[in-house]
N, C-alpha and C positions, 0 to 999 in steps of 0.2 A: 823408391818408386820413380820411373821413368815420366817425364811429361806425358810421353804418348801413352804410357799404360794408364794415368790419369785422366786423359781426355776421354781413352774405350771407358776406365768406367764410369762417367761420371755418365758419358751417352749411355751406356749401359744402363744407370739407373732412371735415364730418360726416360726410356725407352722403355722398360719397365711401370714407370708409374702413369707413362701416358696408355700401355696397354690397359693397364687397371680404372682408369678412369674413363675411357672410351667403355668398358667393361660394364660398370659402374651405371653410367647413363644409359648404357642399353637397355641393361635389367630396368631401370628405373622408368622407362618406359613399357613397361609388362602394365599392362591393365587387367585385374581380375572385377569380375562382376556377374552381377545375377541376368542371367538367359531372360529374356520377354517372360515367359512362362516359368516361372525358376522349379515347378512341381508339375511332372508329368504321371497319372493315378490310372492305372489299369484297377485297383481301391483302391476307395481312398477321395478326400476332395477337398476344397481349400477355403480359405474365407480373406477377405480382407484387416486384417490388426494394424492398430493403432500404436505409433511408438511414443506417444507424449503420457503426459499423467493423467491427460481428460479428452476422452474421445470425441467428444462432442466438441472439442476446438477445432476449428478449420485450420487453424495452422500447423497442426500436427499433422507429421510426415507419415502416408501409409506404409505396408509391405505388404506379403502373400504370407499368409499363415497355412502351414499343413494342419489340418483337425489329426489328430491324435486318436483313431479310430482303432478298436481290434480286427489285424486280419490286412492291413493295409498293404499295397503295393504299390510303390513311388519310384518314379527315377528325379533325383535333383539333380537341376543341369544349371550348370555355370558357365560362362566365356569365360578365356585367358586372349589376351589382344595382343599383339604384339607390334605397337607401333613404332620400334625403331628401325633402323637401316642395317639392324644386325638380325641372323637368326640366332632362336633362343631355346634352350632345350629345359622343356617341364621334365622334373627330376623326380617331385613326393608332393603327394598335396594329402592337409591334413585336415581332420572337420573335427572343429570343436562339437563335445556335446554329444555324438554320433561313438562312442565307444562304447564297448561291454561294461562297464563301469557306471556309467552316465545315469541319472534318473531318470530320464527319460525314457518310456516305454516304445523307444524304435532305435536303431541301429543302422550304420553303414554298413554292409555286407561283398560291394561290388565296385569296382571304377572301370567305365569303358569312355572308350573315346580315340579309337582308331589301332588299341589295345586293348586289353582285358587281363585285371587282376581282379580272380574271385574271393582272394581274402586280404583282410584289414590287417595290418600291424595295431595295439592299442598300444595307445603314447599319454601321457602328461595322465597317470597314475588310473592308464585305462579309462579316462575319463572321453576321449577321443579316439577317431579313427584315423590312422595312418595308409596309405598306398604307397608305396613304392612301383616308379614306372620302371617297367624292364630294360635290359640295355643301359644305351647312354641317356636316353630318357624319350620323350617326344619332341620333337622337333616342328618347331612352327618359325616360318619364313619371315623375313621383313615384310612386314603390312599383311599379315594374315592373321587369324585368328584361328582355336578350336574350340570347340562346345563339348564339356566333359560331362560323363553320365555318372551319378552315384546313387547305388542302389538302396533303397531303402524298406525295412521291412520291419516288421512288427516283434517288439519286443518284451517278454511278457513279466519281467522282474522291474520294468522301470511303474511310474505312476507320474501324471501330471493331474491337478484337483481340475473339477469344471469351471470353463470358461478362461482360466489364465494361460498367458502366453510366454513363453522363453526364446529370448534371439539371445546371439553372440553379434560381437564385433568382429572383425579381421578372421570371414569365413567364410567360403576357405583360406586354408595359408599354402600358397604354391611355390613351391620350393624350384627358382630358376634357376638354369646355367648359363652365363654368355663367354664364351672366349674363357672357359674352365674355371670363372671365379660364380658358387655360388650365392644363391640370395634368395629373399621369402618377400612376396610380393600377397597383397589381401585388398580386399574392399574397401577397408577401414570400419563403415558405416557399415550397420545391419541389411543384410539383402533380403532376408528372410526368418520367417520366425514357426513355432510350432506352441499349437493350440489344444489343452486339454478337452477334450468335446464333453465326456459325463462321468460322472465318480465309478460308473462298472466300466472305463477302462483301468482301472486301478483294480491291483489284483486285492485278496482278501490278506491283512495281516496276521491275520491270527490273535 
């Protein structure tokens, strides 16, 4: 190998890994989180839950709990933010919990947000809802942000007992693009949770 074909590759691989890390930080700058109102109920309506072991501590952190009602109609709305100096393209977001599988007596059925997929892929053993955005994905600018719709509606093989509450961690999971390398950007923290309301929304087992 020639000096100079040494020098292209070594820039070569510069060049390269600094694309990846410019890449890297973009993504990492993706902020997902829960909307002001993270539950919008044509049915349906919400209550404040507690995430500690004892409700009556003040230092326990709230959320917005959905009641778990028959018959419900919900849109859960999340931001995706995009605070870097790159634009970033939403590729899949996926909702723990929200699959045909899930105990829970509701479903993700819908994701709008300047698109519209009316069905879920089920993922992590149908226990989850998957979207796929069409195309190359959605596209949001440096220093912009979108607010995603997921539709939610009543499902009648799940059961949650009265009064108990179920959240997840890292939900949603938004599956980014920047400059073609992907990544999965979430909450971390619980944004939201759902609230059994009374033993008849559990169906009868026989």
């Amino acid at each position: 190998m020639t000096a100079v074909s040494s020098v292209l590759l070594v820039a070569g691989l510069v060049a390269v890994v600094t694309w990846q890390v410019v890449a890297w930080q973009a993504r990492d700058a993706v902020v997902v989180g829960a909307d002001a109102r993270p539950f919008i109920c044509t049915r349906g309506s919400t209550v404040a839950a507690s995430e500690g072991d004892d409700p009556a501590d003040p230092g326990d952190r709230y959320t917005t709990a959905l009641e778990l009602t028959r018959g419900l109609n919900c849109d859960l709305r999340f931001v995706v933010s995009n605070t870097s100096a790159l634009p970033v393209r939403v590729r899949s977001v996926q909702l723990p919990l929200l699959g045909p599988e899930s105990g829970l007596p509701v479903h993700a059925t819908a994701l709008d947000g300047g698109f519209f997929i009316a069905a879920a892929r089920p993922a992590n053993d149908r226990l989850d809802a998957r979207f796929i955005v069409p195309g190359a994905g959605l596209e949001i600018p440096a220093g912009d942000q979108v607010v995603l719709f997921a539709r939610l509606r009543w499902k009648n093989d799940g059961c949650t007992a009265a009064g108990s509450t179920t959240s997840t961690d890292n939900s949603p999971a938004v599956t980014v693009s920047v400059l073609g390398i992907d990544g999965v950007r979430s909450p971390g923290l619980v944004s939201w949770a759902y609230r059994g309301e009374d033993e008849a929304s559990c169906p009868s087992r026989g």
